[in-house]
C-alpha positions in Angstrom: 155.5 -38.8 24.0 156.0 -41.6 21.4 152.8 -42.8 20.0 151.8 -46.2 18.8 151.5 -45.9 15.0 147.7 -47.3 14.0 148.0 -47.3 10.6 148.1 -51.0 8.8 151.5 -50.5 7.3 153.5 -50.8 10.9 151.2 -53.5 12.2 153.6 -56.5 13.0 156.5 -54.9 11.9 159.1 -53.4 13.6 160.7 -50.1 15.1 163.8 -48.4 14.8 164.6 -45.6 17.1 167.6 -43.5 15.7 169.1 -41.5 19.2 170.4 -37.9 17.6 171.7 -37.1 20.7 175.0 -36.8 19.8 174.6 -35.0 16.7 177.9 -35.4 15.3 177.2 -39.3 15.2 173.6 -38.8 14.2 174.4 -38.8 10.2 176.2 -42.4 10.5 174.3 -43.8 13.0 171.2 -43.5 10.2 173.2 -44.7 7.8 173.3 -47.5 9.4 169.8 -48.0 9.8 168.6 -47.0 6.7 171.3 -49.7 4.7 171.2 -52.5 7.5 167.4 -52.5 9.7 165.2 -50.9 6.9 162.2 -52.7 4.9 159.2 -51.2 3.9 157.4 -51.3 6.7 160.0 -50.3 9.0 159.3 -47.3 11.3 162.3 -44.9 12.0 161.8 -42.4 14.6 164.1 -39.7 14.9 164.4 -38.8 18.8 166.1 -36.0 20.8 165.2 -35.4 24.5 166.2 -32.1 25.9 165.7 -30.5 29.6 164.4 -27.2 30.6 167.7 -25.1 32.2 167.8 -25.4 36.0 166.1 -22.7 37.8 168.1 -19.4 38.9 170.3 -19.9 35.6 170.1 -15.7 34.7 168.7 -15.6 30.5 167.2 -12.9 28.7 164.5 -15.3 27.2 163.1 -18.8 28.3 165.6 -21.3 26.2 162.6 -24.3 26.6 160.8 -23.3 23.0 164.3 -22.6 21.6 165.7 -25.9 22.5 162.8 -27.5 21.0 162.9 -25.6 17.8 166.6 -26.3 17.6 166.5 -30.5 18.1 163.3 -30.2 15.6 165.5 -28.6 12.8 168.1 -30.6 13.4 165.7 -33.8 13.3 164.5 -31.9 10.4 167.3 -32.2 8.1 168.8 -34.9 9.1 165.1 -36.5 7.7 165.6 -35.2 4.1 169.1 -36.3 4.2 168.2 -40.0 5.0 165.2 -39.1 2.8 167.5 -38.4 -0.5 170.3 -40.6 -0.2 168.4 -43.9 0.5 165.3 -43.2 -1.3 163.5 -44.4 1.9 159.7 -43.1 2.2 159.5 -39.9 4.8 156.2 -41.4 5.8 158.1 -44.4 7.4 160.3 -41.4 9.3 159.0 -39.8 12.5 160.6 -37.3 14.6 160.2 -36.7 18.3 161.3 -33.9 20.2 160.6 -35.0 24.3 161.4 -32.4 27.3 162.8 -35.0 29.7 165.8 -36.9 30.8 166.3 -39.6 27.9 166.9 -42.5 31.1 163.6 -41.2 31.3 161.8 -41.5 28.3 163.7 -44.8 27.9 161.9 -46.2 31.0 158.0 -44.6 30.6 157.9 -44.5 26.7 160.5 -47.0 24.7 159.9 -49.8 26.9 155.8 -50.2 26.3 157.0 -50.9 22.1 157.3 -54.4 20.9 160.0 -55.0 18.6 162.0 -52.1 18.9 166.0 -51.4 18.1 167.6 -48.4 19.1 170.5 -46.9 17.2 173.2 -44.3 18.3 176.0 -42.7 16.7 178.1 -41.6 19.8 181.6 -39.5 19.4 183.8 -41.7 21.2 187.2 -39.8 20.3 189.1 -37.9 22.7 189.2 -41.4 24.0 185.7 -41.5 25.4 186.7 -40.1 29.0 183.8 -37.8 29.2 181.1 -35.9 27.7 177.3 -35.6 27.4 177.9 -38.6 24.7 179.7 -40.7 28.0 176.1 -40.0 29.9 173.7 -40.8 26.6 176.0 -44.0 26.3 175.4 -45.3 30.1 171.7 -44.8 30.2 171.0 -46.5 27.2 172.9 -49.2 27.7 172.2 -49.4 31.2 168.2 -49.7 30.2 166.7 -53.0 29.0 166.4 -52.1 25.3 167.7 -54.9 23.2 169.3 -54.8 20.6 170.9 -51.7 20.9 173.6 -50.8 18.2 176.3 -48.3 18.3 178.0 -46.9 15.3 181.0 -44.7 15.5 184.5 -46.4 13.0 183.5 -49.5 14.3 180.1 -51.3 15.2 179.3 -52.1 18.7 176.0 -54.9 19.1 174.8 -55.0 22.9 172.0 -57.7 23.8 171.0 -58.4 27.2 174.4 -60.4 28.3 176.7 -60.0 25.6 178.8 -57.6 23.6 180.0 -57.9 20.1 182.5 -55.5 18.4 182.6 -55.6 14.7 185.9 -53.5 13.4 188.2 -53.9 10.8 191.0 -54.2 12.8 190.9 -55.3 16.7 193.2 -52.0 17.7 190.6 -49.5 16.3 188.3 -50.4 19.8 189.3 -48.1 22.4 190.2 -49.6 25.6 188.3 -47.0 27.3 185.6 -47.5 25.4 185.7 -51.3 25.9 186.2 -51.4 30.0 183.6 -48.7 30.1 180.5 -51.1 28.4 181.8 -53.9 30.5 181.6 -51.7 33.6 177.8 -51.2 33.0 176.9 -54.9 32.1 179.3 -56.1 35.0 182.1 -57.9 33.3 181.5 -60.9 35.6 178.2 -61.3 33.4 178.9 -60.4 29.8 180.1 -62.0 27.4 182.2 -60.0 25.2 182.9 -61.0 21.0 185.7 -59.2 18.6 184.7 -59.8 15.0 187.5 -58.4 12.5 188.0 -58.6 8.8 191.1 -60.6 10.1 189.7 -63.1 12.8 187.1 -64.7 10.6 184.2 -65.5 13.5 180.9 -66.2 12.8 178.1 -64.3 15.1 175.9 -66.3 17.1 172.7 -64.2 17.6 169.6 -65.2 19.2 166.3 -64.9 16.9 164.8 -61.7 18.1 168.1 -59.8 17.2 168.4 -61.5 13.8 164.4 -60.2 13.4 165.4 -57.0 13.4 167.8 -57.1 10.1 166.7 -55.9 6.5 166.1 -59.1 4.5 166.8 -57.1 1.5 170.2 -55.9 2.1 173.1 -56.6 -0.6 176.5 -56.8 -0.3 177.4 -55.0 -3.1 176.0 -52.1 -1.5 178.4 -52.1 1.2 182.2 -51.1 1.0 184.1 -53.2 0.3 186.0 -54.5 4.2 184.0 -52.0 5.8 182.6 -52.6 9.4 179.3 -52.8 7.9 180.3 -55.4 5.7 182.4 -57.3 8.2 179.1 -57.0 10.4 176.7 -58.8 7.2 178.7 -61.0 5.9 178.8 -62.8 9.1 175.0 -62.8 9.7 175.0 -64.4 6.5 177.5 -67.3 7.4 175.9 -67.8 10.5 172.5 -67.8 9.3 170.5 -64.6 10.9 169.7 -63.3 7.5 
């Protein structure tokens, strides 16, 4: 279970949960984060859910306890490395390793925070057909955690009726990828926006999202046409940072 944190440093401030469930998306997905959401104050919680292998499945040794070691290491280093390459304070960095469905922990444990953003780095190659990613993917965004951010070559913004794509180039979003997020919202309900280097649109975001952005964030830092520099510069223009 995900505590409260109690100590004065997080009081007020906000939460970011990092998803590693797709660990091959994990690394980005914190980059992300740590460039993007972090302050000070911020809280990053590094979660993995896992489930205990259905019953009758014939093992030599109970895989519960080796699961958990196995999401803990990997939680593990994935820590330092956000630890050495941003500089960012491994006090500020929890990890949480859950036994349970993540649809789950989503509903009983993520909902009861206040000013929380959730972050996932999901593989969407291959063109996002299937996969355990496909399943991670629905029940998050099929929860009511908002915002919720997806980072893969291009950055993907979900609030509660609307959809923004940040890419460099409008042809890097999968179709599949696209019809399968407007499947989930309903695509008679959600409003969809395409922000490219080339397009030149300005985000509208409510204030609760734009609460959730480091105000201390420079652009310099960024690469140069990058999605993640795309994605700033526009909260710049339109004023959520």
């Amino acid at each position: 279970m995900i505590q409260e944190h109690k100590d004065q440093i997080y009081n007020g401030n906000k939460t970011v949960v990092l998803l590693a469930e797709c660990l091959n998306g994990a690394l980005g997905a914190g980059r992300f984060a740590a460039r993007l959401l972090f302050d000070q104050t911020t809280r990053i919680i590094l979660l993995h859910t896992f489930q205990k292998p259905a019953r009758g499945v014939s093992m030599m040794r109970d895989l519960t306890e080796v699961l958990r070691q196995t999401a803990d290491w990997d939680l593990s280093v994935l820590k330092t490395k956000l630890v050495r390459e941003f500089e960012l304070p491994p006090e500020n960095i929890e990890k949480a390793v859950i036994e349970n469905d993540l649809r789950s922990v989503i509903e009983k444990d993520l909902s009861k925070h206040h000013h929380v953003s959730v972050v996932l780095g999901p593989d969407i190659s291959n063109p996002f057909r299937r996969g355990s990613c496909r399943k991670i993917v629905r029940a998050l965004v099929g929860s009511k955690i908002r915002p919720v951010f997806l980072i893969s070559d291009h950055i993907t913004m979900l609030e509660e009726s609307r959809i923004v794509f940040i890419a460099e180039k409008e042809e890097d979003i999968s179709p599949v990828y696209y019809n399968f997020l407007l499947d989930i919202y309903d695509k008679k309900d959600a409003m969809v926006e395409i922000i490219t280097h080339e397009n030149d649109k300005t985000i509208r975001m409510n204030q609760e999202t734009s609460s959730h952005f480091s105000k201390k964030v420079h652009l310099s830092d960024l690469r140069e046409n990058s999605t993640e520099q795309i994605f700033y510069d526009r909260l710049i223009r339109s004023g959520a940072v």
